[in-house]
C-alpha positions as CSV (number, residue, x, y, z in Angstrom):
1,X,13.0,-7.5,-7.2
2,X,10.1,-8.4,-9.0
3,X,7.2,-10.6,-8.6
4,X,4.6,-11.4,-10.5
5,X,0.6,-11.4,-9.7
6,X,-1.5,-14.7,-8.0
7,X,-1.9,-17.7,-11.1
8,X,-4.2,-19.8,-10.5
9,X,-3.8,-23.4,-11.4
10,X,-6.1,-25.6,-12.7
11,X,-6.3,-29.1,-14.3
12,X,-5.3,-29.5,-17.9
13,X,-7.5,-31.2,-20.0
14,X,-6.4,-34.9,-20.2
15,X,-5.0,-34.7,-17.1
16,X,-5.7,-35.5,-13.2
17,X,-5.2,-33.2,-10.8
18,X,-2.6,-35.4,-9.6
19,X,-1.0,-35.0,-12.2
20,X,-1.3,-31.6,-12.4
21,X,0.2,-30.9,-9.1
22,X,2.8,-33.2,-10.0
23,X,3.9,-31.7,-12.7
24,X,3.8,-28.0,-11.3
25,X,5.4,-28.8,-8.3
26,X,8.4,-31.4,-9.8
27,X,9.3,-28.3,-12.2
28,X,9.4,-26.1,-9.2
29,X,12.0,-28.5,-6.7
30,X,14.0,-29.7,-10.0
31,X,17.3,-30.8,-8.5
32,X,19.2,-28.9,-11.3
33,X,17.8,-26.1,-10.7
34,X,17.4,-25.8,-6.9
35,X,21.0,-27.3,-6.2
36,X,19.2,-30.7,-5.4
37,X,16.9,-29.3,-3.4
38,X,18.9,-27.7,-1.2
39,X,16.9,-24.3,-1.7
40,X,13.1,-25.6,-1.4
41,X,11.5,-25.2,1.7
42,X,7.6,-25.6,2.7
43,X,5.3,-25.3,5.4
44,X,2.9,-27.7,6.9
45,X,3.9,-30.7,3.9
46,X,6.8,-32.1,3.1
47,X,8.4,-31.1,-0.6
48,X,8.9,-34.8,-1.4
49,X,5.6,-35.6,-1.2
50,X,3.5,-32.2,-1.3
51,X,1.0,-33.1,-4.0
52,X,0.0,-36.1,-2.2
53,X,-0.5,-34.1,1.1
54,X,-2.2,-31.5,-1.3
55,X,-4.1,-34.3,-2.5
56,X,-5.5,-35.7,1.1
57,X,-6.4,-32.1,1.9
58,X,-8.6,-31.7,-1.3
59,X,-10.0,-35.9,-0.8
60,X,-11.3,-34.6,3.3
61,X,-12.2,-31.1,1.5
62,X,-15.0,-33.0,-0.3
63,X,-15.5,-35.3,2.5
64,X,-16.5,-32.7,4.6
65,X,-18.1,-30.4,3.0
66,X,-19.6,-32.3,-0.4
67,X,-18.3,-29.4,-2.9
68,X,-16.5,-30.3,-6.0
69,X,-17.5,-27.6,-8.9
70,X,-16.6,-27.5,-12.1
71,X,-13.3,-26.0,-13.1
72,X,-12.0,-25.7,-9.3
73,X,-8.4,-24.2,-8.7
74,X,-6.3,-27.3,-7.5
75,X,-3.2,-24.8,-6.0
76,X,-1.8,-21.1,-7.0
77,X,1.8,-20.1,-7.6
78,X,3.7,-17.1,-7.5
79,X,7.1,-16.5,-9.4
80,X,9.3,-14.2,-7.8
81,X,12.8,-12.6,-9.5
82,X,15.9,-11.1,-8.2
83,X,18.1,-8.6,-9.6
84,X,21.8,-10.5,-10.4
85,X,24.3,-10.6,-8.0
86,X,22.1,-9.2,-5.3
87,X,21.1,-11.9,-3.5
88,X,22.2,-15.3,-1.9
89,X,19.8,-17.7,-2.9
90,X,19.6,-18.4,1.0
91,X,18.5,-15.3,1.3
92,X,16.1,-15.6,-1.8
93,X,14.3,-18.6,-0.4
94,X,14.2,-16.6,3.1
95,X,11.9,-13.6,1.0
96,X,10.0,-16.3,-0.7
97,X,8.7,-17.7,2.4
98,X,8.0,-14.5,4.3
99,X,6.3,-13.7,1.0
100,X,4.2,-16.7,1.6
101,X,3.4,-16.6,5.1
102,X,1.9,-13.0,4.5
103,X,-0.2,-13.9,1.8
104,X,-1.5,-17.0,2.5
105,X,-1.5,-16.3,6.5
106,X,-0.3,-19.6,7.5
107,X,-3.4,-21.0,6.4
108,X,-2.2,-22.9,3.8
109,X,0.4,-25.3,3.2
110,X,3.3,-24.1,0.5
111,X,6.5,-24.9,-0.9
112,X,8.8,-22.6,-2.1
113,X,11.4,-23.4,-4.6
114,X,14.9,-21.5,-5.4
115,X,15.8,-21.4,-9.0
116,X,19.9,-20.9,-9.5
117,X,20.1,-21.6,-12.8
118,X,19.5,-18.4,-14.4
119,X,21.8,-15.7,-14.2
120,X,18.6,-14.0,-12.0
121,X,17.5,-16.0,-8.6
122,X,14.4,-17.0,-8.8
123,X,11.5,-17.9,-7.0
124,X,8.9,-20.9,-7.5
125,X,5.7,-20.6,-4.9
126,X,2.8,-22.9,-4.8
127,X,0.1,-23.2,-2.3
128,X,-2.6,-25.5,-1.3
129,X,-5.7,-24.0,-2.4
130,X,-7.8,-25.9,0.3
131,X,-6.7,-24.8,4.0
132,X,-5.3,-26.7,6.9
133,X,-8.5,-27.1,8.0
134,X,-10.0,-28.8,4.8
135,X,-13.0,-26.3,5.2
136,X,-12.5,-23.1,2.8
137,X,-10.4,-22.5,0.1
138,X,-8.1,-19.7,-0.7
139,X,-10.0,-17.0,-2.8
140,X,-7.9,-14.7,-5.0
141,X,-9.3,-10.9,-5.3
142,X,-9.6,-7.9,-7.4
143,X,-6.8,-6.4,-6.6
144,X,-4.4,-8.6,-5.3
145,X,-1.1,-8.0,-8.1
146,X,-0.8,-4.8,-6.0
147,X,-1.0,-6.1,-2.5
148,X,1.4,-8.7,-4.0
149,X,3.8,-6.1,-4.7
150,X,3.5,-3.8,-1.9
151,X,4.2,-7.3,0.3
152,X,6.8,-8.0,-1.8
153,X,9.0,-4.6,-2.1
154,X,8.5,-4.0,1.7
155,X,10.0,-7.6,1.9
156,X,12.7,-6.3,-0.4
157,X,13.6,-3.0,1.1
158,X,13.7,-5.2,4.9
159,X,16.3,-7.0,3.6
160,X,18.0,-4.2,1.8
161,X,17.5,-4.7,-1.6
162,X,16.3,-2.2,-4.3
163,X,12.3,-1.8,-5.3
164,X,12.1,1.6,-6.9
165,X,11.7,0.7,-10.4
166,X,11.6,3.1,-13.7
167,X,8.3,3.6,-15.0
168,X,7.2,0.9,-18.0
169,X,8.6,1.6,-21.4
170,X,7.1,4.8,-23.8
171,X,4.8,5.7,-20.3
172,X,2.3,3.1,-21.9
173,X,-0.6,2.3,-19.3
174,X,-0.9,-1.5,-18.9
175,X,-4.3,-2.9,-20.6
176,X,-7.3,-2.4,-18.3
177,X,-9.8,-4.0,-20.8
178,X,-10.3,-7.1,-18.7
179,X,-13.7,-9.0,-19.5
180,X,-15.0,-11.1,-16.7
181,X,-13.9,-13.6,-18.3
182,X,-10.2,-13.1,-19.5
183,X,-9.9,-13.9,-23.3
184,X,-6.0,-15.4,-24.2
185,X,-4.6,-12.7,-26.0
186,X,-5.5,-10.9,-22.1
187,X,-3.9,-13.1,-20.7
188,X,-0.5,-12.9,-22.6
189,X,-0.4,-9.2,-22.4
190,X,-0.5,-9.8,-18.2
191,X,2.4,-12.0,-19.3
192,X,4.1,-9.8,-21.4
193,X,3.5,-7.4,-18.6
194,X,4.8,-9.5,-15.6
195,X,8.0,-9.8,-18.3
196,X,8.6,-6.1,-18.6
197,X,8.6,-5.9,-14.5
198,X,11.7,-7.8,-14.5
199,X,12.9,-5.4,-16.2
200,X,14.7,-7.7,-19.1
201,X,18.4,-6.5,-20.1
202,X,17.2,-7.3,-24.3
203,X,14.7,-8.9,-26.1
204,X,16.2,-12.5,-26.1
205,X,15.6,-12.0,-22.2
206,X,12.6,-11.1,-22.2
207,X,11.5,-14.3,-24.2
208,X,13.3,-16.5,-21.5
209,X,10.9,-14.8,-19.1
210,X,8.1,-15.8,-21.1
211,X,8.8,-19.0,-21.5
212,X,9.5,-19.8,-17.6
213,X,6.0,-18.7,-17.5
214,X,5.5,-21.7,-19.6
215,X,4.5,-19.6,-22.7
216,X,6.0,-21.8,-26.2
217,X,7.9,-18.8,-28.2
218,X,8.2,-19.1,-32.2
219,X,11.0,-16.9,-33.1
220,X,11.0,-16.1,-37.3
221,X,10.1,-13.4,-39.5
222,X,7.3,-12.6,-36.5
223,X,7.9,-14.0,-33.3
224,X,4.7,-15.9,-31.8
225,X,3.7,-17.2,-28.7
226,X,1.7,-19.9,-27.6
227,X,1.2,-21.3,-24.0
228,X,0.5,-24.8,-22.9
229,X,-3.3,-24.6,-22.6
230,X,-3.6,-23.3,-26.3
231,X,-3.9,-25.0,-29.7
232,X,-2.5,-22.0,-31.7
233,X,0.1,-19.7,-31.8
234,X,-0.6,-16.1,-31.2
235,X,2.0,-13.1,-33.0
236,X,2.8,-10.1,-31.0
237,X,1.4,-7.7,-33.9
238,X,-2.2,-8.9,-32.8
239,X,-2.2,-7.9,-29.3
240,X,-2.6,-4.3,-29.5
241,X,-0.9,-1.0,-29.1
242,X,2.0,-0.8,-27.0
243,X,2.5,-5.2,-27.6
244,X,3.5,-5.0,-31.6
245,X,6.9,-6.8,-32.1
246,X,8.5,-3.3,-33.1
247,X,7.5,-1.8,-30.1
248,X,8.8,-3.9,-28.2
249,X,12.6,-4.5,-29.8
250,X,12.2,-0.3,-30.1
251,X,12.8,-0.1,-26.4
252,X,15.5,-2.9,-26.4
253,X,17.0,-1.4,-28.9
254,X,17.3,2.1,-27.3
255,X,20.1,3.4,-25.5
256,X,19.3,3.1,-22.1
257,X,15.8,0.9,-21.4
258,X,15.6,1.9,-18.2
259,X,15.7,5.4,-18.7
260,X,13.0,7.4,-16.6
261,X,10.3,9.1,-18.6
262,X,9.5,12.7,-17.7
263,X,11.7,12.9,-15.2
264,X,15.5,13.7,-14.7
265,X,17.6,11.7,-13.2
266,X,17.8,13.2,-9.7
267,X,14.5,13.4,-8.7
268,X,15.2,9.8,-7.5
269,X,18.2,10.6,-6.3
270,X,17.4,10.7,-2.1
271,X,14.9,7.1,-2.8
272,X,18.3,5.5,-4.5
273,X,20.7,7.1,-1.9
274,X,18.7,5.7,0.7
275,X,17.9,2.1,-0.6
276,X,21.8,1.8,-1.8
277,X,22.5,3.1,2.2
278,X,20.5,0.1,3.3
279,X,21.7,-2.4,0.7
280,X,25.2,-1.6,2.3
281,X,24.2,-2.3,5.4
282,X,24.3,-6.2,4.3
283,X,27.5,-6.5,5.2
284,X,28.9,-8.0,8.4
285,X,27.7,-4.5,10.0
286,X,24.2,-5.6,9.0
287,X,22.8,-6.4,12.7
288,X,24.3,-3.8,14.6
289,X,23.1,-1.0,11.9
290,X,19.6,-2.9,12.2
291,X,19.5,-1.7,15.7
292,X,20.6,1.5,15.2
293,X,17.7,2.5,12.5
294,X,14.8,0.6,12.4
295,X,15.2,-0.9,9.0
296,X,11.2,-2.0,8.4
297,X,10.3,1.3,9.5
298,X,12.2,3.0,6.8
299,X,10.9,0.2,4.6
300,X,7.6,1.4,5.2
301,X,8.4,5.3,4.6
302,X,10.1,4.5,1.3
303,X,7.5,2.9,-0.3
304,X,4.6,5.4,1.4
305,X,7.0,8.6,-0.4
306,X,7.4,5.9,-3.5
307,X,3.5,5.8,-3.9
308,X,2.9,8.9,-3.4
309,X,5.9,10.5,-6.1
310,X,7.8,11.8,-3.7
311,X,11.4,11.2,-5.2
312,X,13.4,14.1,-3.5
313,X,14.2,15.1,-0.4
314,X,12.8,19.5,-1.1
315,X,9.6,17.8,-2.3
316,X,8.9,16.1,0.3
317,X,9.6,19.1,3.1
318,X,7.7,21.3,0.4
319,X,4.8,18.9,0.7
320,X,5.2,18.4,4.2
321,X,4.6,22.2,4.9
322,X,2.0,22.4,2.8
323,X,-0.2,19.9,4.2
324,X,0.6,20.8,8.5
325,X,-0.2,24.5,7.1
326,X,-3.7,23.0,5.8
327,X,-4.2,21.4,9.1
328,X,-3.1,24.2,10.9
329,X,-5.7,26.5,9.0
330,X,-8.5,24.2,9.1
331,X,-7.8,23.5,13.2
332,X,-8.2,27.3,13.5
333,X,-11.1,27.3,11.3
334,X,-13.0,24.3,13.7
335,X,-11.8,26.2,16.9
336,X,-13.1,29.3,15.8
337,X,-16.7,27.6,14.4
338,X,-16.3,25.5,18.0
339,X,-16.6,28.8,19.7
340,X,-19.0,30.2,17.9
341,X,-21.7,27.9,18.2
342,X,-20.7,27.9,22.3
343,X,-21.6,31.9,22.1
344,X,-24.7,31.0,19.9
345,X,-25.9,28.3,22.4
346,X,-25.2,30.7,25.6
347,X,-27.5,33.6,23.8
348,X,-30.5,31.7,22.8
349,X,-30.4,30.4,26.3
350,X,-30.1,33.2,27.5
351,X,-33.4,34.9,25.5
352,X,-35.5,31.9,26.1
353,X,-34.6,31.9,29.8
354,X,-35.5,35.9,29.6
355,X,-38.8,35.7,27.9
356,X,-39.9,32.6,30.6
357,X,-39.2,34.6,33.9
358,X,-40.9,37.4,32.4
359,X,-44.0,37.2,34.5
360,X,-42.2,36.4,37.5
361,X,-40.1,39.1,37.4
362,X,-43.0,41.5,36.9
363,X,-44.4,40.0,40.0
364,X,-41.2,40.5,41.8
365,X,-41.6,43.9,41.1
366,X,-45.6,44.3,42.3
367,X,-43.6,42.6,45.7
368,X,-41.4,45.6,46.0
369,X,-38.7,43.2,45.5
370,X,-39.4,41.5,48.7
371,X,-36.8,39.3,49.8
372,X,-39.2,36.4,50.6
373,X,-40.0,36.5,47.1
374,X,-36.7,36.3,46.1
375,X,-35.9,33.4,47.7
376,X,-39.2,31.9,46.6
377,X,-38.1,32.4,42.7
378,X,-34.2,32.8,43.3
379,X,-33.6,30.4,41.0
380,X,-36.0,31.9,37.7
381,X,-34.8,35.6,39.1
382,X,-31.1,34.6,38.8
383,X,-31.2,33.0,35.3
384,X,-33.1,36.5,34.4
385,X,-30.1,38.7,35.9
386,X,-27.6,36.4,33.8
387,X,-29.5,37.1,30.8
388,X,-29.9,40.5,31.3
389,X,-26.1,40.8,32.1
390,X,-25.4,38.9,28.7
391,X,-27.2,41.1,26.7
392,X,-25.1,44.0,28.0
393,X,-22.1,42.3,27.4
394,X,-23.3,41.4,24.0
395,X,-24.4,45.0,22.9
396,X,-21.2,46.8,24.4
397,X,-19.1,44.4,21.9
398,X,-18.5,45.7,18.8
399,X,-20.3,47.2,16.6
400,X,-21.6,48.9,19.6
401,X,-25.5,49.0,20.8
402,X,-26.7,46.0,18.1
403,X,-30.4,45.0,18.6
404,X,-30.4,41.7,20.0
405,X,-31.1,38.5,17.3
406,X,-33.8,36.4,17.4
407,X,-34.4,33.2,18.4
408,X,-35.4,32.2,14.3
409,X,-32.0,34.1,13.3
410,X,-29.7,32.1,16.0
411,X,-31.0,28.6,15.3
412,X,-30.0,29.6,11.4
413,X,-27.2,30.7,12.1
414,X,-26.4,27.7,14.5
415,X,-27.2,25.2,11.5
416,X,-24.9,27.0,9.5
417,X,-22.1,27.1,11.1
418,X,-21.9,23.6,12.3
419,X,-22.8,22.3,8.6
420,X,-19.6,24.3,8.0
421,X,-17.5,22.8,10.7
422,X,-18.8,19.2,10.1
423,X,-17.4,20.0,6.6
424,X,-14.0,21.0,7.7
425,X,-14.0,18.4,10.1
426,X,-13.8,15.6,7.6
427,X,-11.4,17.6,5.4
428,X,-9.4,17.7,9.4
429,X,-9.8,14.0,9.4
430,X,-7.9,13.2,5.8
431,X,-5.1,15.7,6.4
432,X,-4.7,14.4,9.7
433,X,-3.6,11.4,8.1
434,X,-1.7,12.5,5.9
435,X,0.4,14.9,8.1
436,X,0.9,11.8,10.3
437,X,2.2,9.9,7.7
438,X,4.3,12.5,6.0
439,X,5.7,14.2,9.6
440,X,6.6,10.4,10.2
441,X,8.0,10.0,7.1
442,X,10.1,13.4,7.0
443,X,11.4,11.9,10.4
444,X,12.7,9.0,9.8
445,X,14.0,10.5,6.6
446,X,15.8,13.1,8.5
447,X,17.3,10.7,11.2
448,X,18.2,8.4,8.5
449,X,20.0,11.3,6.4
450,X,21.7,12.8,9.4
451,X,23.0,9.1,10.4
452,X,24.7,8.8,7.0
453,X,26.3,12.3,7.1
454,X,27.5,12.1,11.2
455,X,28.8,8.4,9.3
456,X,30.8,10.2,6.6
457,X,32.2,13.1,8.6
458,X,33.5,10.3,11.5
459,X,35.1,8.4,8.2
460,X,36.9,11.7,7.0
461,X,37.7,12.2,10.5
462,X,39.0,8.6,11.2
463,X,41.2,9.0,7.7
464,X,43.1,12.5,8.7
465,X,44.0,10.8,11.5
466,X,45.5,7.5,9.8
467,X,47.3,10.0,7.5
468,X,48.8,11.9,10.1
């Protein structure tokens, strides 16, 4: 499943933004292509008449708080693709809201339309850009096509669906020259990217995709595309490396497009095992296999080990090792700096507090250690024998008879050692979390593993006997 980044919408020129919305969101509940409407639902409007509950929101918007800049963003959509024959498109609009809900946090009102008449369900999701309250408006961020689709393959993998996707064709790195402001032919490589996630079957498809995002395609000698917001038509062999025309029919046109790069085929094999384990689970079974493993919690493991290239089950015990054997070593390490600078505390106490009962030990001994003067100064005499016991404790360790340090030498040593343990200590902290994370992860891959084997042995089991 695929979906693509946040689009904002705003007015086109000769237009209202009535008429805008009208237009967006008419295409998005066509009857013909949403069984007549049977697969649109919405939150806080009504599909008939969303724009015109868009369009009150936006009227008190400006009532209350006197904004109305230039160029404002009137809604946002969101397109959102499934892989053939693996969905219902119950189930479809189901993800779309969810999908939704998450991003816009129920603070805005949204329709979301099912498209069934494509071979791949689709999604249509617009959103109010002014809230319920008619006080803020939604603001898109840096960032947000891959919170987008971490929301969206968790969604996915919940519902027991596949997310792990090959990496993009010829391991070409998407554009990253984005200007502040985005220039067209930008824009159409996003497009062209968004395309390539759905991960096209051949080249015709891909145009389709391209022009449900509204883009007008020219096909001919060199195929050109123009969207609806543009004057002129724009040829693939201008956009760049990695967006020529011949690129892109090159990796139609070889033998398997969705062929990993760099990578043999099994190092996915314990990602796809599991997601195909879950995607079976759809059946009647569904529910009762639900409660058995905690579905969303595997969710959340696969796409944590899918982040972090984990694609096999002897990397990620390898890795898992690796990083509570780092924790392990730098827990000894802090223990053994903890103690340290306990041992150098006690022994500069204990010199201080010897050099400061100095004089009243020497009159303890012009007293001839009278007992009233000991319970006079009991309390300076007694830190004096504890320091004088220390140092013989400290010079009968080994190497044997050392001269006592001074106090200079100590309160280095002190500031080096806990410089030292504050430097472990935030090394502790990140491979803290990351042993959490991967234990957890190892865990529920274990338990979910185990499951699927103690499942197949109680199937062989449950055939012997029927053949008996």
């Amino acid at each position: 499943m695929a979906a693509t980044r946040i689009i904002p919408m705003h007015v086109n020129k000769g237009l209202s933004v009535k008429q805008c919305l009208t237009n967006r969101i008419e295409y998005a509940e066509n009857g013909e292509k949403t069984e007549d409407g049977e697969y649109v639902s919405s939150y806080a409007c009504t599909p008939e008449i969303a724009e015109e509950e868009f369009m009150l929101s936006k009227r008190e918007y400006f009532r209350i708080t006197g904004r109305a800049p230039k160029g404002d963003i009137i809604a946002y959509q969101l397109r959102q693709s499934f892989k053939p024959g693996e969905i219902t498109p119950e189930e479809a609009n189901e993800i779309g809201y969810e999908l939704a809900m998450k991003l816009t946090k129920g603070n805005h009102a949204f329709i979301v339309a099912t498209h069934t008449d494509k071979a791949h369900i689709h999604n249509h999701i617009i959103w109010n850009s002014t809230d319920l309250d008619c006080t803020r408006k939604f603001r898109n961020f840096w960032g947000s096509y891959f919170v987008v689709q971490r929301i969206n393959d968790q969604l996915c993998l919940e519902h027991g669906m596949s997310v792990i996707k090959p990496r993009p064709y010829h391991e070409r790195e998407k554009y990253t020259g984005y200007d502040k402001r985005k220039s067209y032919r930008t824009e159409l490589r996003e497009a062209i990217d968004d395309a390539l996630e759905r991960r096209p079957a051949n080249y015709e498809e891909f145009l389709l995709f391209l022009e449900e995002e509204e883009y007008q395609i020219k096909r001919g000698r060199h195929t050109a595309v123009r969207g609806n917001d543009h004057e002129r038509f724009i040829r693939f062999d201008s956009l760049g490396e990695g967006y020529t025309e011949r690129e892109l029919r090159q990796y139609f046109e070889a033998e398997d497009p969705t062929r990993t790069f760099g990578k043999t085929e099994r190092d996915f094999d314990m990602l796809i095992d599991i997601q195909k384990k879950i995607s079976e689970g759809k059946g009647a079974g569904y529910e009762n296999w639900a409660k058995v493993f905690n579905v969303k919690q595997m969710a959340q493991t696969l796409l944590y080990l899918h982040e972090h290239g984990i694609r096999d089950y002897d990397t990620l015990a390898e890795r898992t090792k690796s990083v509570v054997g780092r924790f392990n070593e730098l827990s000894d390490r802090m223990k053994a700096d903890e103690k340290r600078l306990t041992e150098i505390a006690a022994l500069r106490t204990h010199i201080i507090n010897y050099a400061k009962t100095a004089d009243v030990y020497e009159a303890y001994k012009k007293s001839r250690y009278s007992k009233k003067f000991f319970e006079e100064h009991r309390e300076e005499l007694t830190l004096r024998k504890a320091a004088r016991d220390a140092f013989k404790a400290y010079q009968e360790e080994e190497p044997k008879g050392r001269k006592l340090p001074k106090v200079k030498e100590l309160n280095e040593e002190y500031a080096r050692v806990l410089a030292d343990k504050k430097q472990a200590y935030a090394e502790y902290r990140q491979i803290r979390d990351e042993m959490k994370k991967l234990t957890m992860a190892k865990h529920n891959v274990d338990e979910f593993l185990n499951r699927d084997e103690s499942e197949i042995h109680r199937k062989r089991d449950r055939e012997r006997h029927l053949s008996r």
